[in-house]
N, C-alpha and C positions, 0 to 999 in steps of 0.2 A: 176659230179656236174653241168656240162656246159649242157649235156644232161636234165637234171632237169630243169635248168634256162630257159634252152629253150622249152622244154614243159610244164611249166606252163606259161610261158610268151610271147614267139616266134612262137609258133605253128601255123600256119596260123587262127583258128580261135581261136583260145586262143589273138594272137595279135588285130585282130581286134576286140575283144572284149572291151580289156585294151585301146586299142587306141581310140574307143568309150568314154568309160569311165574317161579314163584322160583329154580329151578336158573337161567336165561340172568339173575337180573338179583338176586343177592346183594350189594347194597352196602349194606347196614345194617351198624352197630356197637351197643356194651353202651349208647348214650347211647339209641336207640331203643326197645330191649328194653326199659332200666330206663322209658324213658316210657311206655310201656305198661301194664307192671305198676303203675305208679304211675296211672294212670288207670282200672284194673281194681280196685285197692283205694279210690279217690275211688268208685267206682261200689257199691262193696260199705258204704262207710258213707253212702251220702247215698239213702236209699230213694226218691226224687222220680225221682231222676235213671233211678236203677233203672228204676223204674217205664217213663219217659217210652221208654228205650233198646225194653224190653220190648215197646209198640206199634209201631217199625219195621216200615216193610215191605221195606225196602229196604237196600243200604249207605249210598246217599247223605245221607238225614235220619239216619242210628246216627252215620256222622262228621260231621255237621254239628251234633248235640248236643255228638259230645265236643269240637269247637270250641269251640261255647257254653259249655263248662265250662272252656274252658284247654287244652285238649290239640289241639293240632293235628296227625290223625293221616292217613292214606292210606291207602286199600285195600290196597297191594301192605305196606305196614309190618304193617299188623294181619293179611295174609295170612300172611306170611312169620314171624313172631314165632308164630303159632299152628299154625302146619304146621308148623316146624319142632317145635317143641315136641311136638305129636302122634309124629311121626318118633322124636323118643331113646323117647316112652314106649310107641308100638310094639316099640322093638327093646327092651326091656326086658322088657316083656312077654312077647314072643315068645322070649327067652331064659330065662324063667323056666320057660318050656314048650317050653325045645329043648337038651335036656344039653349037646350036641355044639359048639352054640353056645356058650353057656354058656361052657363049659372052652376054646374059643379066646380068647371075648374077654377071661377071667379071666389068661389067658397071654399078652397081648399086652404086648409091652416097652415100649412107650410109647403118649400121646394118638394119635398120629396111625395105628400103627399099629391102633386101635381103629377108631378110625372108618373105615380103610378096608376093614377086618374088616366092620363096617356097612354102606358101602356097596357091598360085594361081595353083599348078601343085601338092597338093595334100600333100605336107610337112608340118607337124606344129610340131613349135618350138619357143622358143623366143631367143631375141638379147643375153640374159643371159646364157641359156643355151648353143646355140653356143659358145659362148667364154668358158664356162668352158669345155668344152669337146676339142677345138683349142687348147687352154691352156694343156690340159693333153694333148693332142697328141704330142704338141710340145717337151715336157719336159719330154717324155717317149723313153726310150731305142728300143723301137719298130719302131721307123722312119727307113729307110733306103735308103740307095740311092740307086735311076736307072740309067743306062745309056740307053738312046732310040737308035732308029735306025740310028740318025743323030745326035747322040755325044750327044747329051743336058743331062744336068742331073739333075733328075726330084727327086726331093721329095717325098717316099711314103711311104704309111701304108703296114704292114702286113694283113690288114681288105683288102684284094681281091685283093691287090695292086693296091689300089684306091692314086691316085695323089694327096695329100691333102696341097702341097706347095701353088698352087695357092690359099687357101682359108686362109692359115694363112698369107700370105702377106696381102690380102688384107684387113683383120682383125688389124692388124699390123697400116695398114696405118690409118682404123679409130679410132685404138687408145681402141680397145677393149682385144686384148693380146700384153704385153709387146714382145720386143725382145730376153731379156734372161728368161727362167721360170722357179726360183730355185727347182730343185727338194730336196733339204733342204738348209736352211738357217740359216748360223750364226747366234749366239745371238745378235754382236754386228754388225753386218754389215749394219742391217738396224735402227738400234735406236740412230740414230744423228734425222738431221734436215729431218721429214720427206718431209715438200716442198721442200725436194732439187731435182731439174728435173735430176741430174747426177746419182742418185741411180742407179746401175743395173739392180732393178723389176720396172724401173719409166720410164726411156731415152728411147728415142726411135731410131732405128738406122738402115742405110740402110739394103734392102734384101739381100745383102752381109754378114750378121750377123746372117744370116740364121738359119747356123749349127754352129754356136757357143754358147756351152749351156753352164750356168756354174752349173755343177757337186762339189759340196761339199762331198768330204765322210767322214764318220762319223770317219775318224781314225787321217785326219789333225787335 
């Protein structure tokens, strides 16, 4: 299936096709994205499904299964959710292996001017999308911790083991991803007073709070 995803969508000129094309026509929001993800995790526990996606030859029968499952998706949606995303973990990447870079984007005063730090060196993405993808990294079981050469212990993705602690602090500090990111949520935990700044998906709390996620399972 990943094979699939990636040559219709990732293939060097299969991407710069979609990445053409998504600049003139960005009108998705978080209710897309989340449907996506939400259909890429359907795909990752139902092995049939996997499976069926996997013999594609095409886009047209890959979104005409995920119809048949419930998810009614579009070429330009599932382009556009996976180039972008490719896009922050490029400039990630490439910041991890370019000091200079680095230290601008670590000094930018706010979201927006980050991103335009990004798209000045060929990234495009907005403030939004960044946050929901920080947001899902943070809150996904795939972080792991490094130790370097010199003890520090760095934050990182399974994606290249790309460093991505530095970007969700800083994210953090303008107040674009909270510090804890439920990966589910009571019914009643959050339905008091929403202005309360002490809520758990609301406070905001030192980088020391880092790895402390709150995990709800479905069985307390």
């Amino acid at each position: 299936m990943y094979y699939q995803i990636w040559n219709f969508f990732l293939k060097e000129d299969k991407y710069m096709y979609w990445q053409e094309k998504i600049k003139l026509n960005k009108k998705f929001d978080k209710v897309t994205w989340q449907k996506i993800i939400d259909f890429l995790l359907l795909v990752e526990q139902t092995f049939q499904l996997k499976s069926q996606l996997a013999e594609t030859d095409s886009i047209e029968p890959f979104l005409k299964l995920a119809k048949e499952n419930g998810y009614s998706l579009t070429a330009d949606e599932l382009a556009w959710f996976l180039v972008t995303r490719r896009q922050i973990w490029d400039l990630f990447d490439f910041a991890q292996k370019t000091p200079f870079l680095k230290e601008e984007l670590l000094i930018a005063k706010d979201p927006q001017q980050f991103v335009n730090i990004a798209a000045d060196h060929g990234y495009s993405f907005s403030v939004e999308e960044l946050a929901w993808l920080l947001i899902e990294i943070k809150s996904s079981p795939e972080i792991v911790s490094i130790n370097n050469s010199v003890g520090e212990i760095l934050t990182g993705s399974n994606y290249g083991r790309i460093d991505i602690g530095y970007w969700i602090w800083l994210a953090e500090e303008w107040g674009i991803v909270p510090p804890f990111c439920h990966r589910e949520k009571l019914g009643n935990l959050l339905s008091g007073d929403t202005s309360n700044p002490f809520l758990l998906d609301r406070c905001f709390l030192p980088k020391s709070y880092f790895n402390q996620r709150l995990l709800v399972s479905s069985n307390s």
